[in-house]
C-alpha positions as CSV (number, residue, x, y, z in Angstrom):
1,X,-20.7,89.0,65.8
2,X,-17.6,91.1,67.4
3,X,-14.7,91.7,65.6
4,X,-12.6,89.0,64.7
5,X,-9.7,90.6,66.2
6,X,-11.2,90.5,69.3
7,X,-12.3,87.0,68.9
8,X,-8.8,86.0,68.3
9,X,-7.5,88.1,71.7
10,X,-10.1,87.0,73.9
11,X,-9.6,82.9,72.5
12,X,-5.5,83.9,73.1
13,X,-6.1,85.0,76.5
14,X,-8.5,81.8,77.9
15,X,-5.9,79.5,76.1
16,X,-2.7,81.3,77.9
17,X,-4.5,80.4,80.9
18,X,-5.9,76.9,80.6
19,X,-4.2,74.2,82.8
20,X,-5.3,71.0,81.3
21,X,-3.2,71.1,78.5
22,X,-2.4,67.6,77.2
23,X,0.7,66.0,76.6
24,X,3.4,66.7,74.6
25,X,4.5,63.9,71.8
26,X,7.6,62.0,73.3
27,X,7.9,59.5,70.5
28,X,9.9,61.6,68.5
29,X,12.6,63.1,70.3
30,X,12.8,67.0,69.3
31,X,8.9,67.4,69.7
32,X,9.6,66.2,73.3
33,X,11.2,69.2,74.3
34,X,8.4,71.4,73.0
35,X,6.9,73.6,75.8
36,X,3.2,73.2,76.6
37,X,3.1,76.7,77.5
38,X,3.1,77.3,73.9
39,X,0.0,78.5,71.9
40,X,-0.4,80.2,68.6
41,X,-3.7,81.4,66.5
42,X,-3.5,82.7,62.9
43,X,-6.5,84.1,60.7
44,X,-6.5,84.7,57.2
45,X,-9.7,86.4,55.6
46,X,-10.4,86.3,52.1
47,X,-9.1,90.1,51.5
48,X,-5.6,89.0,53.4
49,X,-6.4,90.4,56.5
50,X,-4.6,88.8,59.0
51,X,-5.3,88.2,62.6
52,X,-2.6,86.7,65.1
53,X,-2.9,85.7,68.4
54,X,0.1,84.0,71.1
55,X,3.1,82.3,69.5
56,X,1.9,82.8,66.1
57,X,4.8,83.9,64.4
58,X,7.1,81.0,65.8
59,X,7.8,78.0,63.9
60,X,6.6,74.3,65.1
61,X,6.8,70.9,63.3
62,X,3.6,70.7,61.3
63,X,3.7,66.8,60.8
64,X,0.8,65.6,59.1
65,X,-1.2,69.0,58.6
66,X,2.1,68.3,55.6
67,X,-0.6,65.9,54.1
68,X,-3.2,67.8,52.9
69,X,-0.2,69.5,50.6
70,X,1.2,66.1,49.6
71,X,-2.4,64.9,48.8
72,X,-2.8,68.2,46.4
73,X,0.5,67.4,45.0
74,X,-0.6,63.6,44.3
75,X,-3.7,64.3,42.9
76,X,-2.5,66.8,40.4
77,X,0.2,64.0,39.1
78,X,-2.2,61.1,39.1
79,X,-5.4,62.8,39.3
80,X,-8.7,60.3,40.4
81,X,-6.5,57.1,39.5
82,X,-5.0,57.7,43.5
83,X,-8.2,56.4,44.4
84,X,-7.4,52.8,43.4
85,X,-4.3,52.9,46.2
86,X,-6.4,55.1,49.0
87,X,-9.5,55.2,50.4
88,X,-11.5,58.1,51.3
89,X,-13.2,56.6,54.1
90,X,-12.5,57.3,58.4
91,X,-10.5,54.8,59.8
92,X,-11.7,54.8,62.9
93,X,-8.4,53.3,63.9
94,X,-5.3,55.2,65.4
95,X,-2.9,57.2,63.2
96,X,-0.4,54.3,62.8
97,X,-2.6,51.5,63.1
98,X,-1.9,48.5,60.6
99,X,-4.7,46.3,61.6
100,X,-7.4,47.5,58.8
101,X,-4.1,46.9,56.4
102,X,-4.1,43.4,56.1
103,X,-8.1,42.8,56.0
104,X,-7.9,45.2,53.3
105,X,-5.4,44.1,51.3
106,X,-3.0,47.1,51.7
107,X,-4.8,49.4,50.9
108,X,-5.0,52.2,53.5
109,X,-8.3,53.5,54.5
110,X,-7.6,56.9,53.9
111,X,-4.7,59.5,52.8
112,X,-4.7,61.3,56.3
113,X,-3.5,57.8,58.2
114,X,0.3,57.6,58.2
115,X,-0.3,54.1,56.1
116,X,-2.3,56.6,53.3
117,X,0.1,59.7,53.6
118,X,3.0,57.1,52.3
119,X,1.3,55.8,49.5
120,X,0.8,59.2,48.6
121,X,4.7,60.2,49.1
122,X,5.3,57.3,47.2
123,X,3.5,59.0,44.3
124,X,5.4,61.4,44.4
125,X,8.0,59.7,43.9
126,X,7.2,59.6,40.3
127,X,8.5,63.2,40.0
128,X,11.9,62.2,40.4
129,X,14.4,61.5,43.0
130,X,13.7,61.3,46.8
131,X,15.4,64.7,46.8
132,X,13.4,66.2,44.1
133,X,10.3,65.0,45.1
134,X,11.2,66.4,49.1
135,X,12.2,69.8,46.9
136,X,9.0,69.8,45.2
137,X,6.6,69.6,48.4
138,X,8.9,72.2,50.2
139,X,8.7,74.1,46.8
140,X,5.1,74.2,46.5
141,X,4.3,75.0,50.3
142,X,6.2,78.0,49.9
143,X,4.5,79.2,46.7
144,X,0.8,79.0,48.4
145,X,2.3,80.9,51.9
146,X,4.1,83.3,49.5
147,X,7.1,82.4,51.8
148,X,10.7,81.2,51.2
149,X,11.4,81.1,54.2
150,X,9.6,78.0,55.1
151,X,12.2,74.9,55.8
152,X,12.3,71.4,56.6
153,X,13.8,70.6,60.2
154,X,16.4,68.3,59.6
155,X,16.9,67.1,63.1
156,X,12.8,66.2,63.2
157,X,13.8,64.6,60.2
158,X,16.6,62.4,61.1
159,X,14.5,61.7,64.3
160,X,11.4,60.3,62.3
161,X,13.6,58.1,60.4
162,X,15.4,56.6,63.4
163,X,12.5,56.2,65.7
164,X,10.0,55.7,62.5
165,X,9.6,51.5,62.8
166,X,5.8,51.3,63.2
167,X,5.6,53.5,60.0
168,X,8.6,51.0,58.8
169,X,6.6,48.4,59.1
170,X,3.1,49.7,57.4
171,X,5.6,50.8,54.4
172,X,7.0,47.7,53.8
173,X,3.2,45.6,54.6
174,X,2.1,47.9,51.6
175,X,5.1,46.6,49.2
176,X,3.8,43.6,50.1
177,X,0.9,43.9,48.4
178,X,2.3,45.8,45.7
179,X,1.1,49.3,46.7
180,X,4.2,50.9,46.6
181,X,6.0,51.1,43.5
182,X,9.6,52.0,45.0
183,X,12.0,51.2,47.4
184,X,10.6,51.4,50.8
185,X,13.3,53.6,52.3
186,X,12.4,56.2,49.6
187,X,8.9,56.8,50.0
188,X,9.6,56.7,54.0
189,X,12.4,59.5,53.1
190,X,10.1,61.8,51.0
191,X,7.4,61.3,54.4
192,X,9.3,62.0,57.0
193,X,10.8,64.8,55.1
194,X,7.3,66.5,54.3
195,X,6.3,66.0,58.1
196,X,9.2,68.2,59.6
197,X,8.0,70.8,57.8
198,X,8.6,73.7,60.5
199,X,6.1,76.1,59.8
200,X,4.5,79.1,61.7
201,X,0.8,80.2,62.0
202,X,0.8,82.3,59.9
203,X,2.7,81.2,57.1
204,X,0.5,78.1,57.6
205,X,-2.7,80.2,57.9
206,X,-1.4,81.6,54.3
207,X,-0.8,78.2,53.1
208,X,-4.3,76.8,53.3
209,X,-6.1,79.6,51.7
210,X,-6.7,77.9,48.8
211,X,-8.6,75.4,50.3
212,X,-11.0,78.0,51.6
213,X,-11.6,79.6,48.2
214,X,-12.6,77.1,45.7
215,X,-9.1,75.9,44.9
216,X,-7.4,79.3,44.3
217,X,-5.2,82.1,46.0
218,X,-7.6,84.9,46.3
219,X,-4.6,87.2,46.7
220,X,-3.2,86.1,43.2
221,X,-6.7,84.7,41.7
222,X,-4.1,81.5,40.7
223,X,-5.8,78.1,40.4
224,X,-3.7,75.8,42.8
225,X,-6.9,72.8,42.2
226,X,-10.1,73.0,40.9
227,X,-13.2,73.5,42.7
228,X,-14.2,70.3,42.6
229,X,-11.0,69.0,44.1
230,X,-11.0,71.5,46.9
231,X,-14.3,70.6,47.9
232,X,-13.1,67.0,48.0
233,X,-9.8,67.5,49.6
234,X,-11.9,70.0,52.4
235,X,-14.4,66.7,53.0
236,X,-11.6,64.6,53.6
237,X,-10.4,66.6,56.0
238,X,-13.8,67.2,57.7
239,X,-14.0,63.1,57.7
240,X,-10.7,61.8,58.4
241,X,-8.5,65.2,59.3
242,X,-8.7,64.1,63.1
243,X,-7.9,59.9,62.9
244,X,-10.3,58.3,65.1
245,X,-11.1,61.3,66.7
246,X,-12.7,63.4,63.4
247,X,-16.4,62.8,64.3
248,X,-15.8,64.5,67.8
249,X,-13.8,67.4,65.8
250,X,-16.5,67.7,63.3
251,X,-19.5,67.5,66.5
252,X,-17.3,69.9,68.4
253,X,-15.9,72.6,65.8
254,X,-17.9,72.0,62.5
255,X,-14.7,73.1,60.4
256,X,-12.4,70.6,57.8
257,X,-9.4,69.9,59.6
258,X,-6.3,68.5,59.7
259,X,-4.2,67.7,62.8
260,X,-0.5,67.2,63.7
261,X,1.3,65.8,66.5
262,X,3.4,68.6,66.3
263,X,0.2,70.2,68.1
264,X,-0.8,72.2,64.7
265,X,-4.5,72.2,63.2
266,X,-5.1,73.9,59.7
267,X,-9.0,74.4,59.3
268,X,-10.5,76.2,56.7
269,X,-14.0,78.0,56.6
270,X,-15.1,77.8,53.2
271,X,-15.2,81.2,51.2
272,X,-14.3,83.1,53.9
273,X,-11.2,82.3,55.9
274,X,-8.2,79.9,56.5
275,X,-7.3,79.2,60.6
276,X,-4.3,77.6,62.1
277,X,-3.7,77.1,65.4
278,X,-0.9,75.2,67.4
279,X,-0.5,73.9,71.1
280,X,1.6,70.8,71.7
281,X,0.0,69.4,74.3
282,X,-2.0,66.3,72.5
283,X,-5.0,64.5,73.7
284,X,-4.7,60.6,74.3
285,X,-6.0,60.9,70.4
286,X,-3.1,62.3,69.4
287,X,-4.6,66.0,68.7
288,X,-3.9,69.5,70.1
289,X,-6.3,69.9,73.1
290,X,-6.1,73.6,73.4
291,X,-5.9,73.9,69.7
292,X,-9.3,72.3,68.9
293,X,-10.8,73.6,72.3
294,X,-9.7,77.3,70.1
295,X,-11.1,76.3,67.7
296,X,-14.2,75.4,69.1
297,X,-14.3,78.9,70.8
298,X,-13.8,80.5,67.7
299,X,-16.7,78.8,65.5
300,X,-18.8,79.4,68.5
301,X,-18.5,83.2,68.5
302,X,-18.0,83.1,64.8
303,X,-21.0,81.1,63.3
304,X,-18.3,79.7,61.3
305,X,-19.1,75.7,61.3
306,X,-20.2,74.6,58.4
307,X,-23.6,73.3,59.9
308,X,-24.4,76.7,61.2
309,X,-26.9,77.2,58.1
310,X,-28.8,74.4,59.4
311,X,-29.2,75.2,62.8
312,X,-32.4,76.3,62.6
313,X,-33.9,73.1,61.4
């Protein structure tokens, strides 16, 4: 295998060169004016060696990459019991769909689905005030990246919650069915809050190490979950990480993965490294193309994919 620096500048150069690169998300204003020109690649290795590649240092929207950390959050409040509210089955279904919602009673299929993620925020909400709980994900992001500087984009924000009506409506569906405990407004607030995360690829490379190493920081040796609950939250990324899309991920890369329509994938390769990559141009799926097509490349040259032990059978 060649040196994973190398890797990561030859990947950086075929992406800076690709022309089909999908289509920027228009449905919330700021990401619209996003270039497509844009890609980033970040590597972190289990000894903190970093490799960067492209725009890896500039900050994007992270969207609902946010809810692998809100999931983390939820499950160390509430522990298993989240399982009665979410599902930890694919969807199948778009990102926002609310069709499965009412044949299942409002309960969503999944915490990656934007019906899932708000039961989850709405958890949260159990910490304290819509502010305080906003604090505490924006707290705890920062403490696994080792970076304060990590913000919230208030404009992405205030954009969500005025253009936010299909996730509007799958919020109030679930009060209907009593599977959110408060206001409706509140646990929209503490969503749209955690998805305008702005974060780089690096600092969200950082981020995700965790997930890659048992459930701890290997720089600090710090138990952020337990083992078990990494390897859970790692399969539900591999399964649902990717909406309806996540089986063609999983063929294609072979890597747990979550997706944003800022154009951000976090992907981890367990016990040995945590990836992010960004490229807002999305596929009609709603994911980064170039940033999965990396991806791909990457595993490929790598013998990364978590299938690659079984190649041979």
């Amino acid at each position: 295998m060649a040196d994973i620096g190398t890797i990561v500048a030859e990947i950086t150069a075929e992406m800076r060169g690709a022309t089909e690169r999908g289509r920027v998300a228009d449905y919330i204003p700021p990401l619209a004016c996003v270039s497509r020109d844009r890609f980033g690649i970040a590597v972190v290795m289990a000894d903190g060696t970093l490799h960067l590649g492209g725009n890896a240092e500039e900050p994007f929207s992270i969207q609902s990459v946010s809810k692998v950390f809100s999931l983390t959050l939820a499950l160390g409040m509430v522990g298993d019991a989240l399982w009665s509210r979410v599902g930890r089955e694919p969807s199948g279904s778009a990102f926002n769909s609310i069709v499965q919602l009412e044949t299942e009673h409002g309960i969503p299929r999944n915490p990656f689905i934007n019906a899932g993620a708000i039961v989850v925020a709405d958890v949260l909400l159990a910490s304290g005030t819509p502010a305080e709980a906003i604090a505490g994900v924006l707290r705890f992001v920062r403490s696994l990246a080792g970076d304060e500087t990590i913000t919230i984009d208030a404009r992405v924000a205030a954009a969500e919650q005025a253009t936010g009506y299909r996730n509007m409506a799958l919020a109030n569906y679930m009060r209907a069915f009593g599977n959110l405990q408060h206001p409706v407004e509140q646990a929209l607030g503490v969503y749209f809050h955690q998805c305008a995360l702005a974060m780089s690829c690096r600092q969200l490379a950082m981020a995700g190490r965790y997930l890659a190493h048992d459930g701890r920081d290997p720089a600090t040796g710090r138990c952020i979950v337990t083992p078990q609950r990494a390897r859970r939250i790692a399969a539900l990324m591999m399964l649902c990480g990717h909406y309806d899309n996540s089986g063609e991920f999983a063929f294609r890369v072979g890597l747990p993965g979550k997706s944003g329509v800022g154009g951000g994938i976090l992907a981890v390769v367990p016990g040995t490294a945590s990836i992010a990559v960004w490229s807002p141009g999305l596929t009609p799926k709603g994911n980064s193309q170039l940033g999965a097509l990396a991806l791909e490349r990457l595993a490929a040259a790598t013998g990364w994919s978590v299938f690659e032990a079984c190649s041979g059978l």
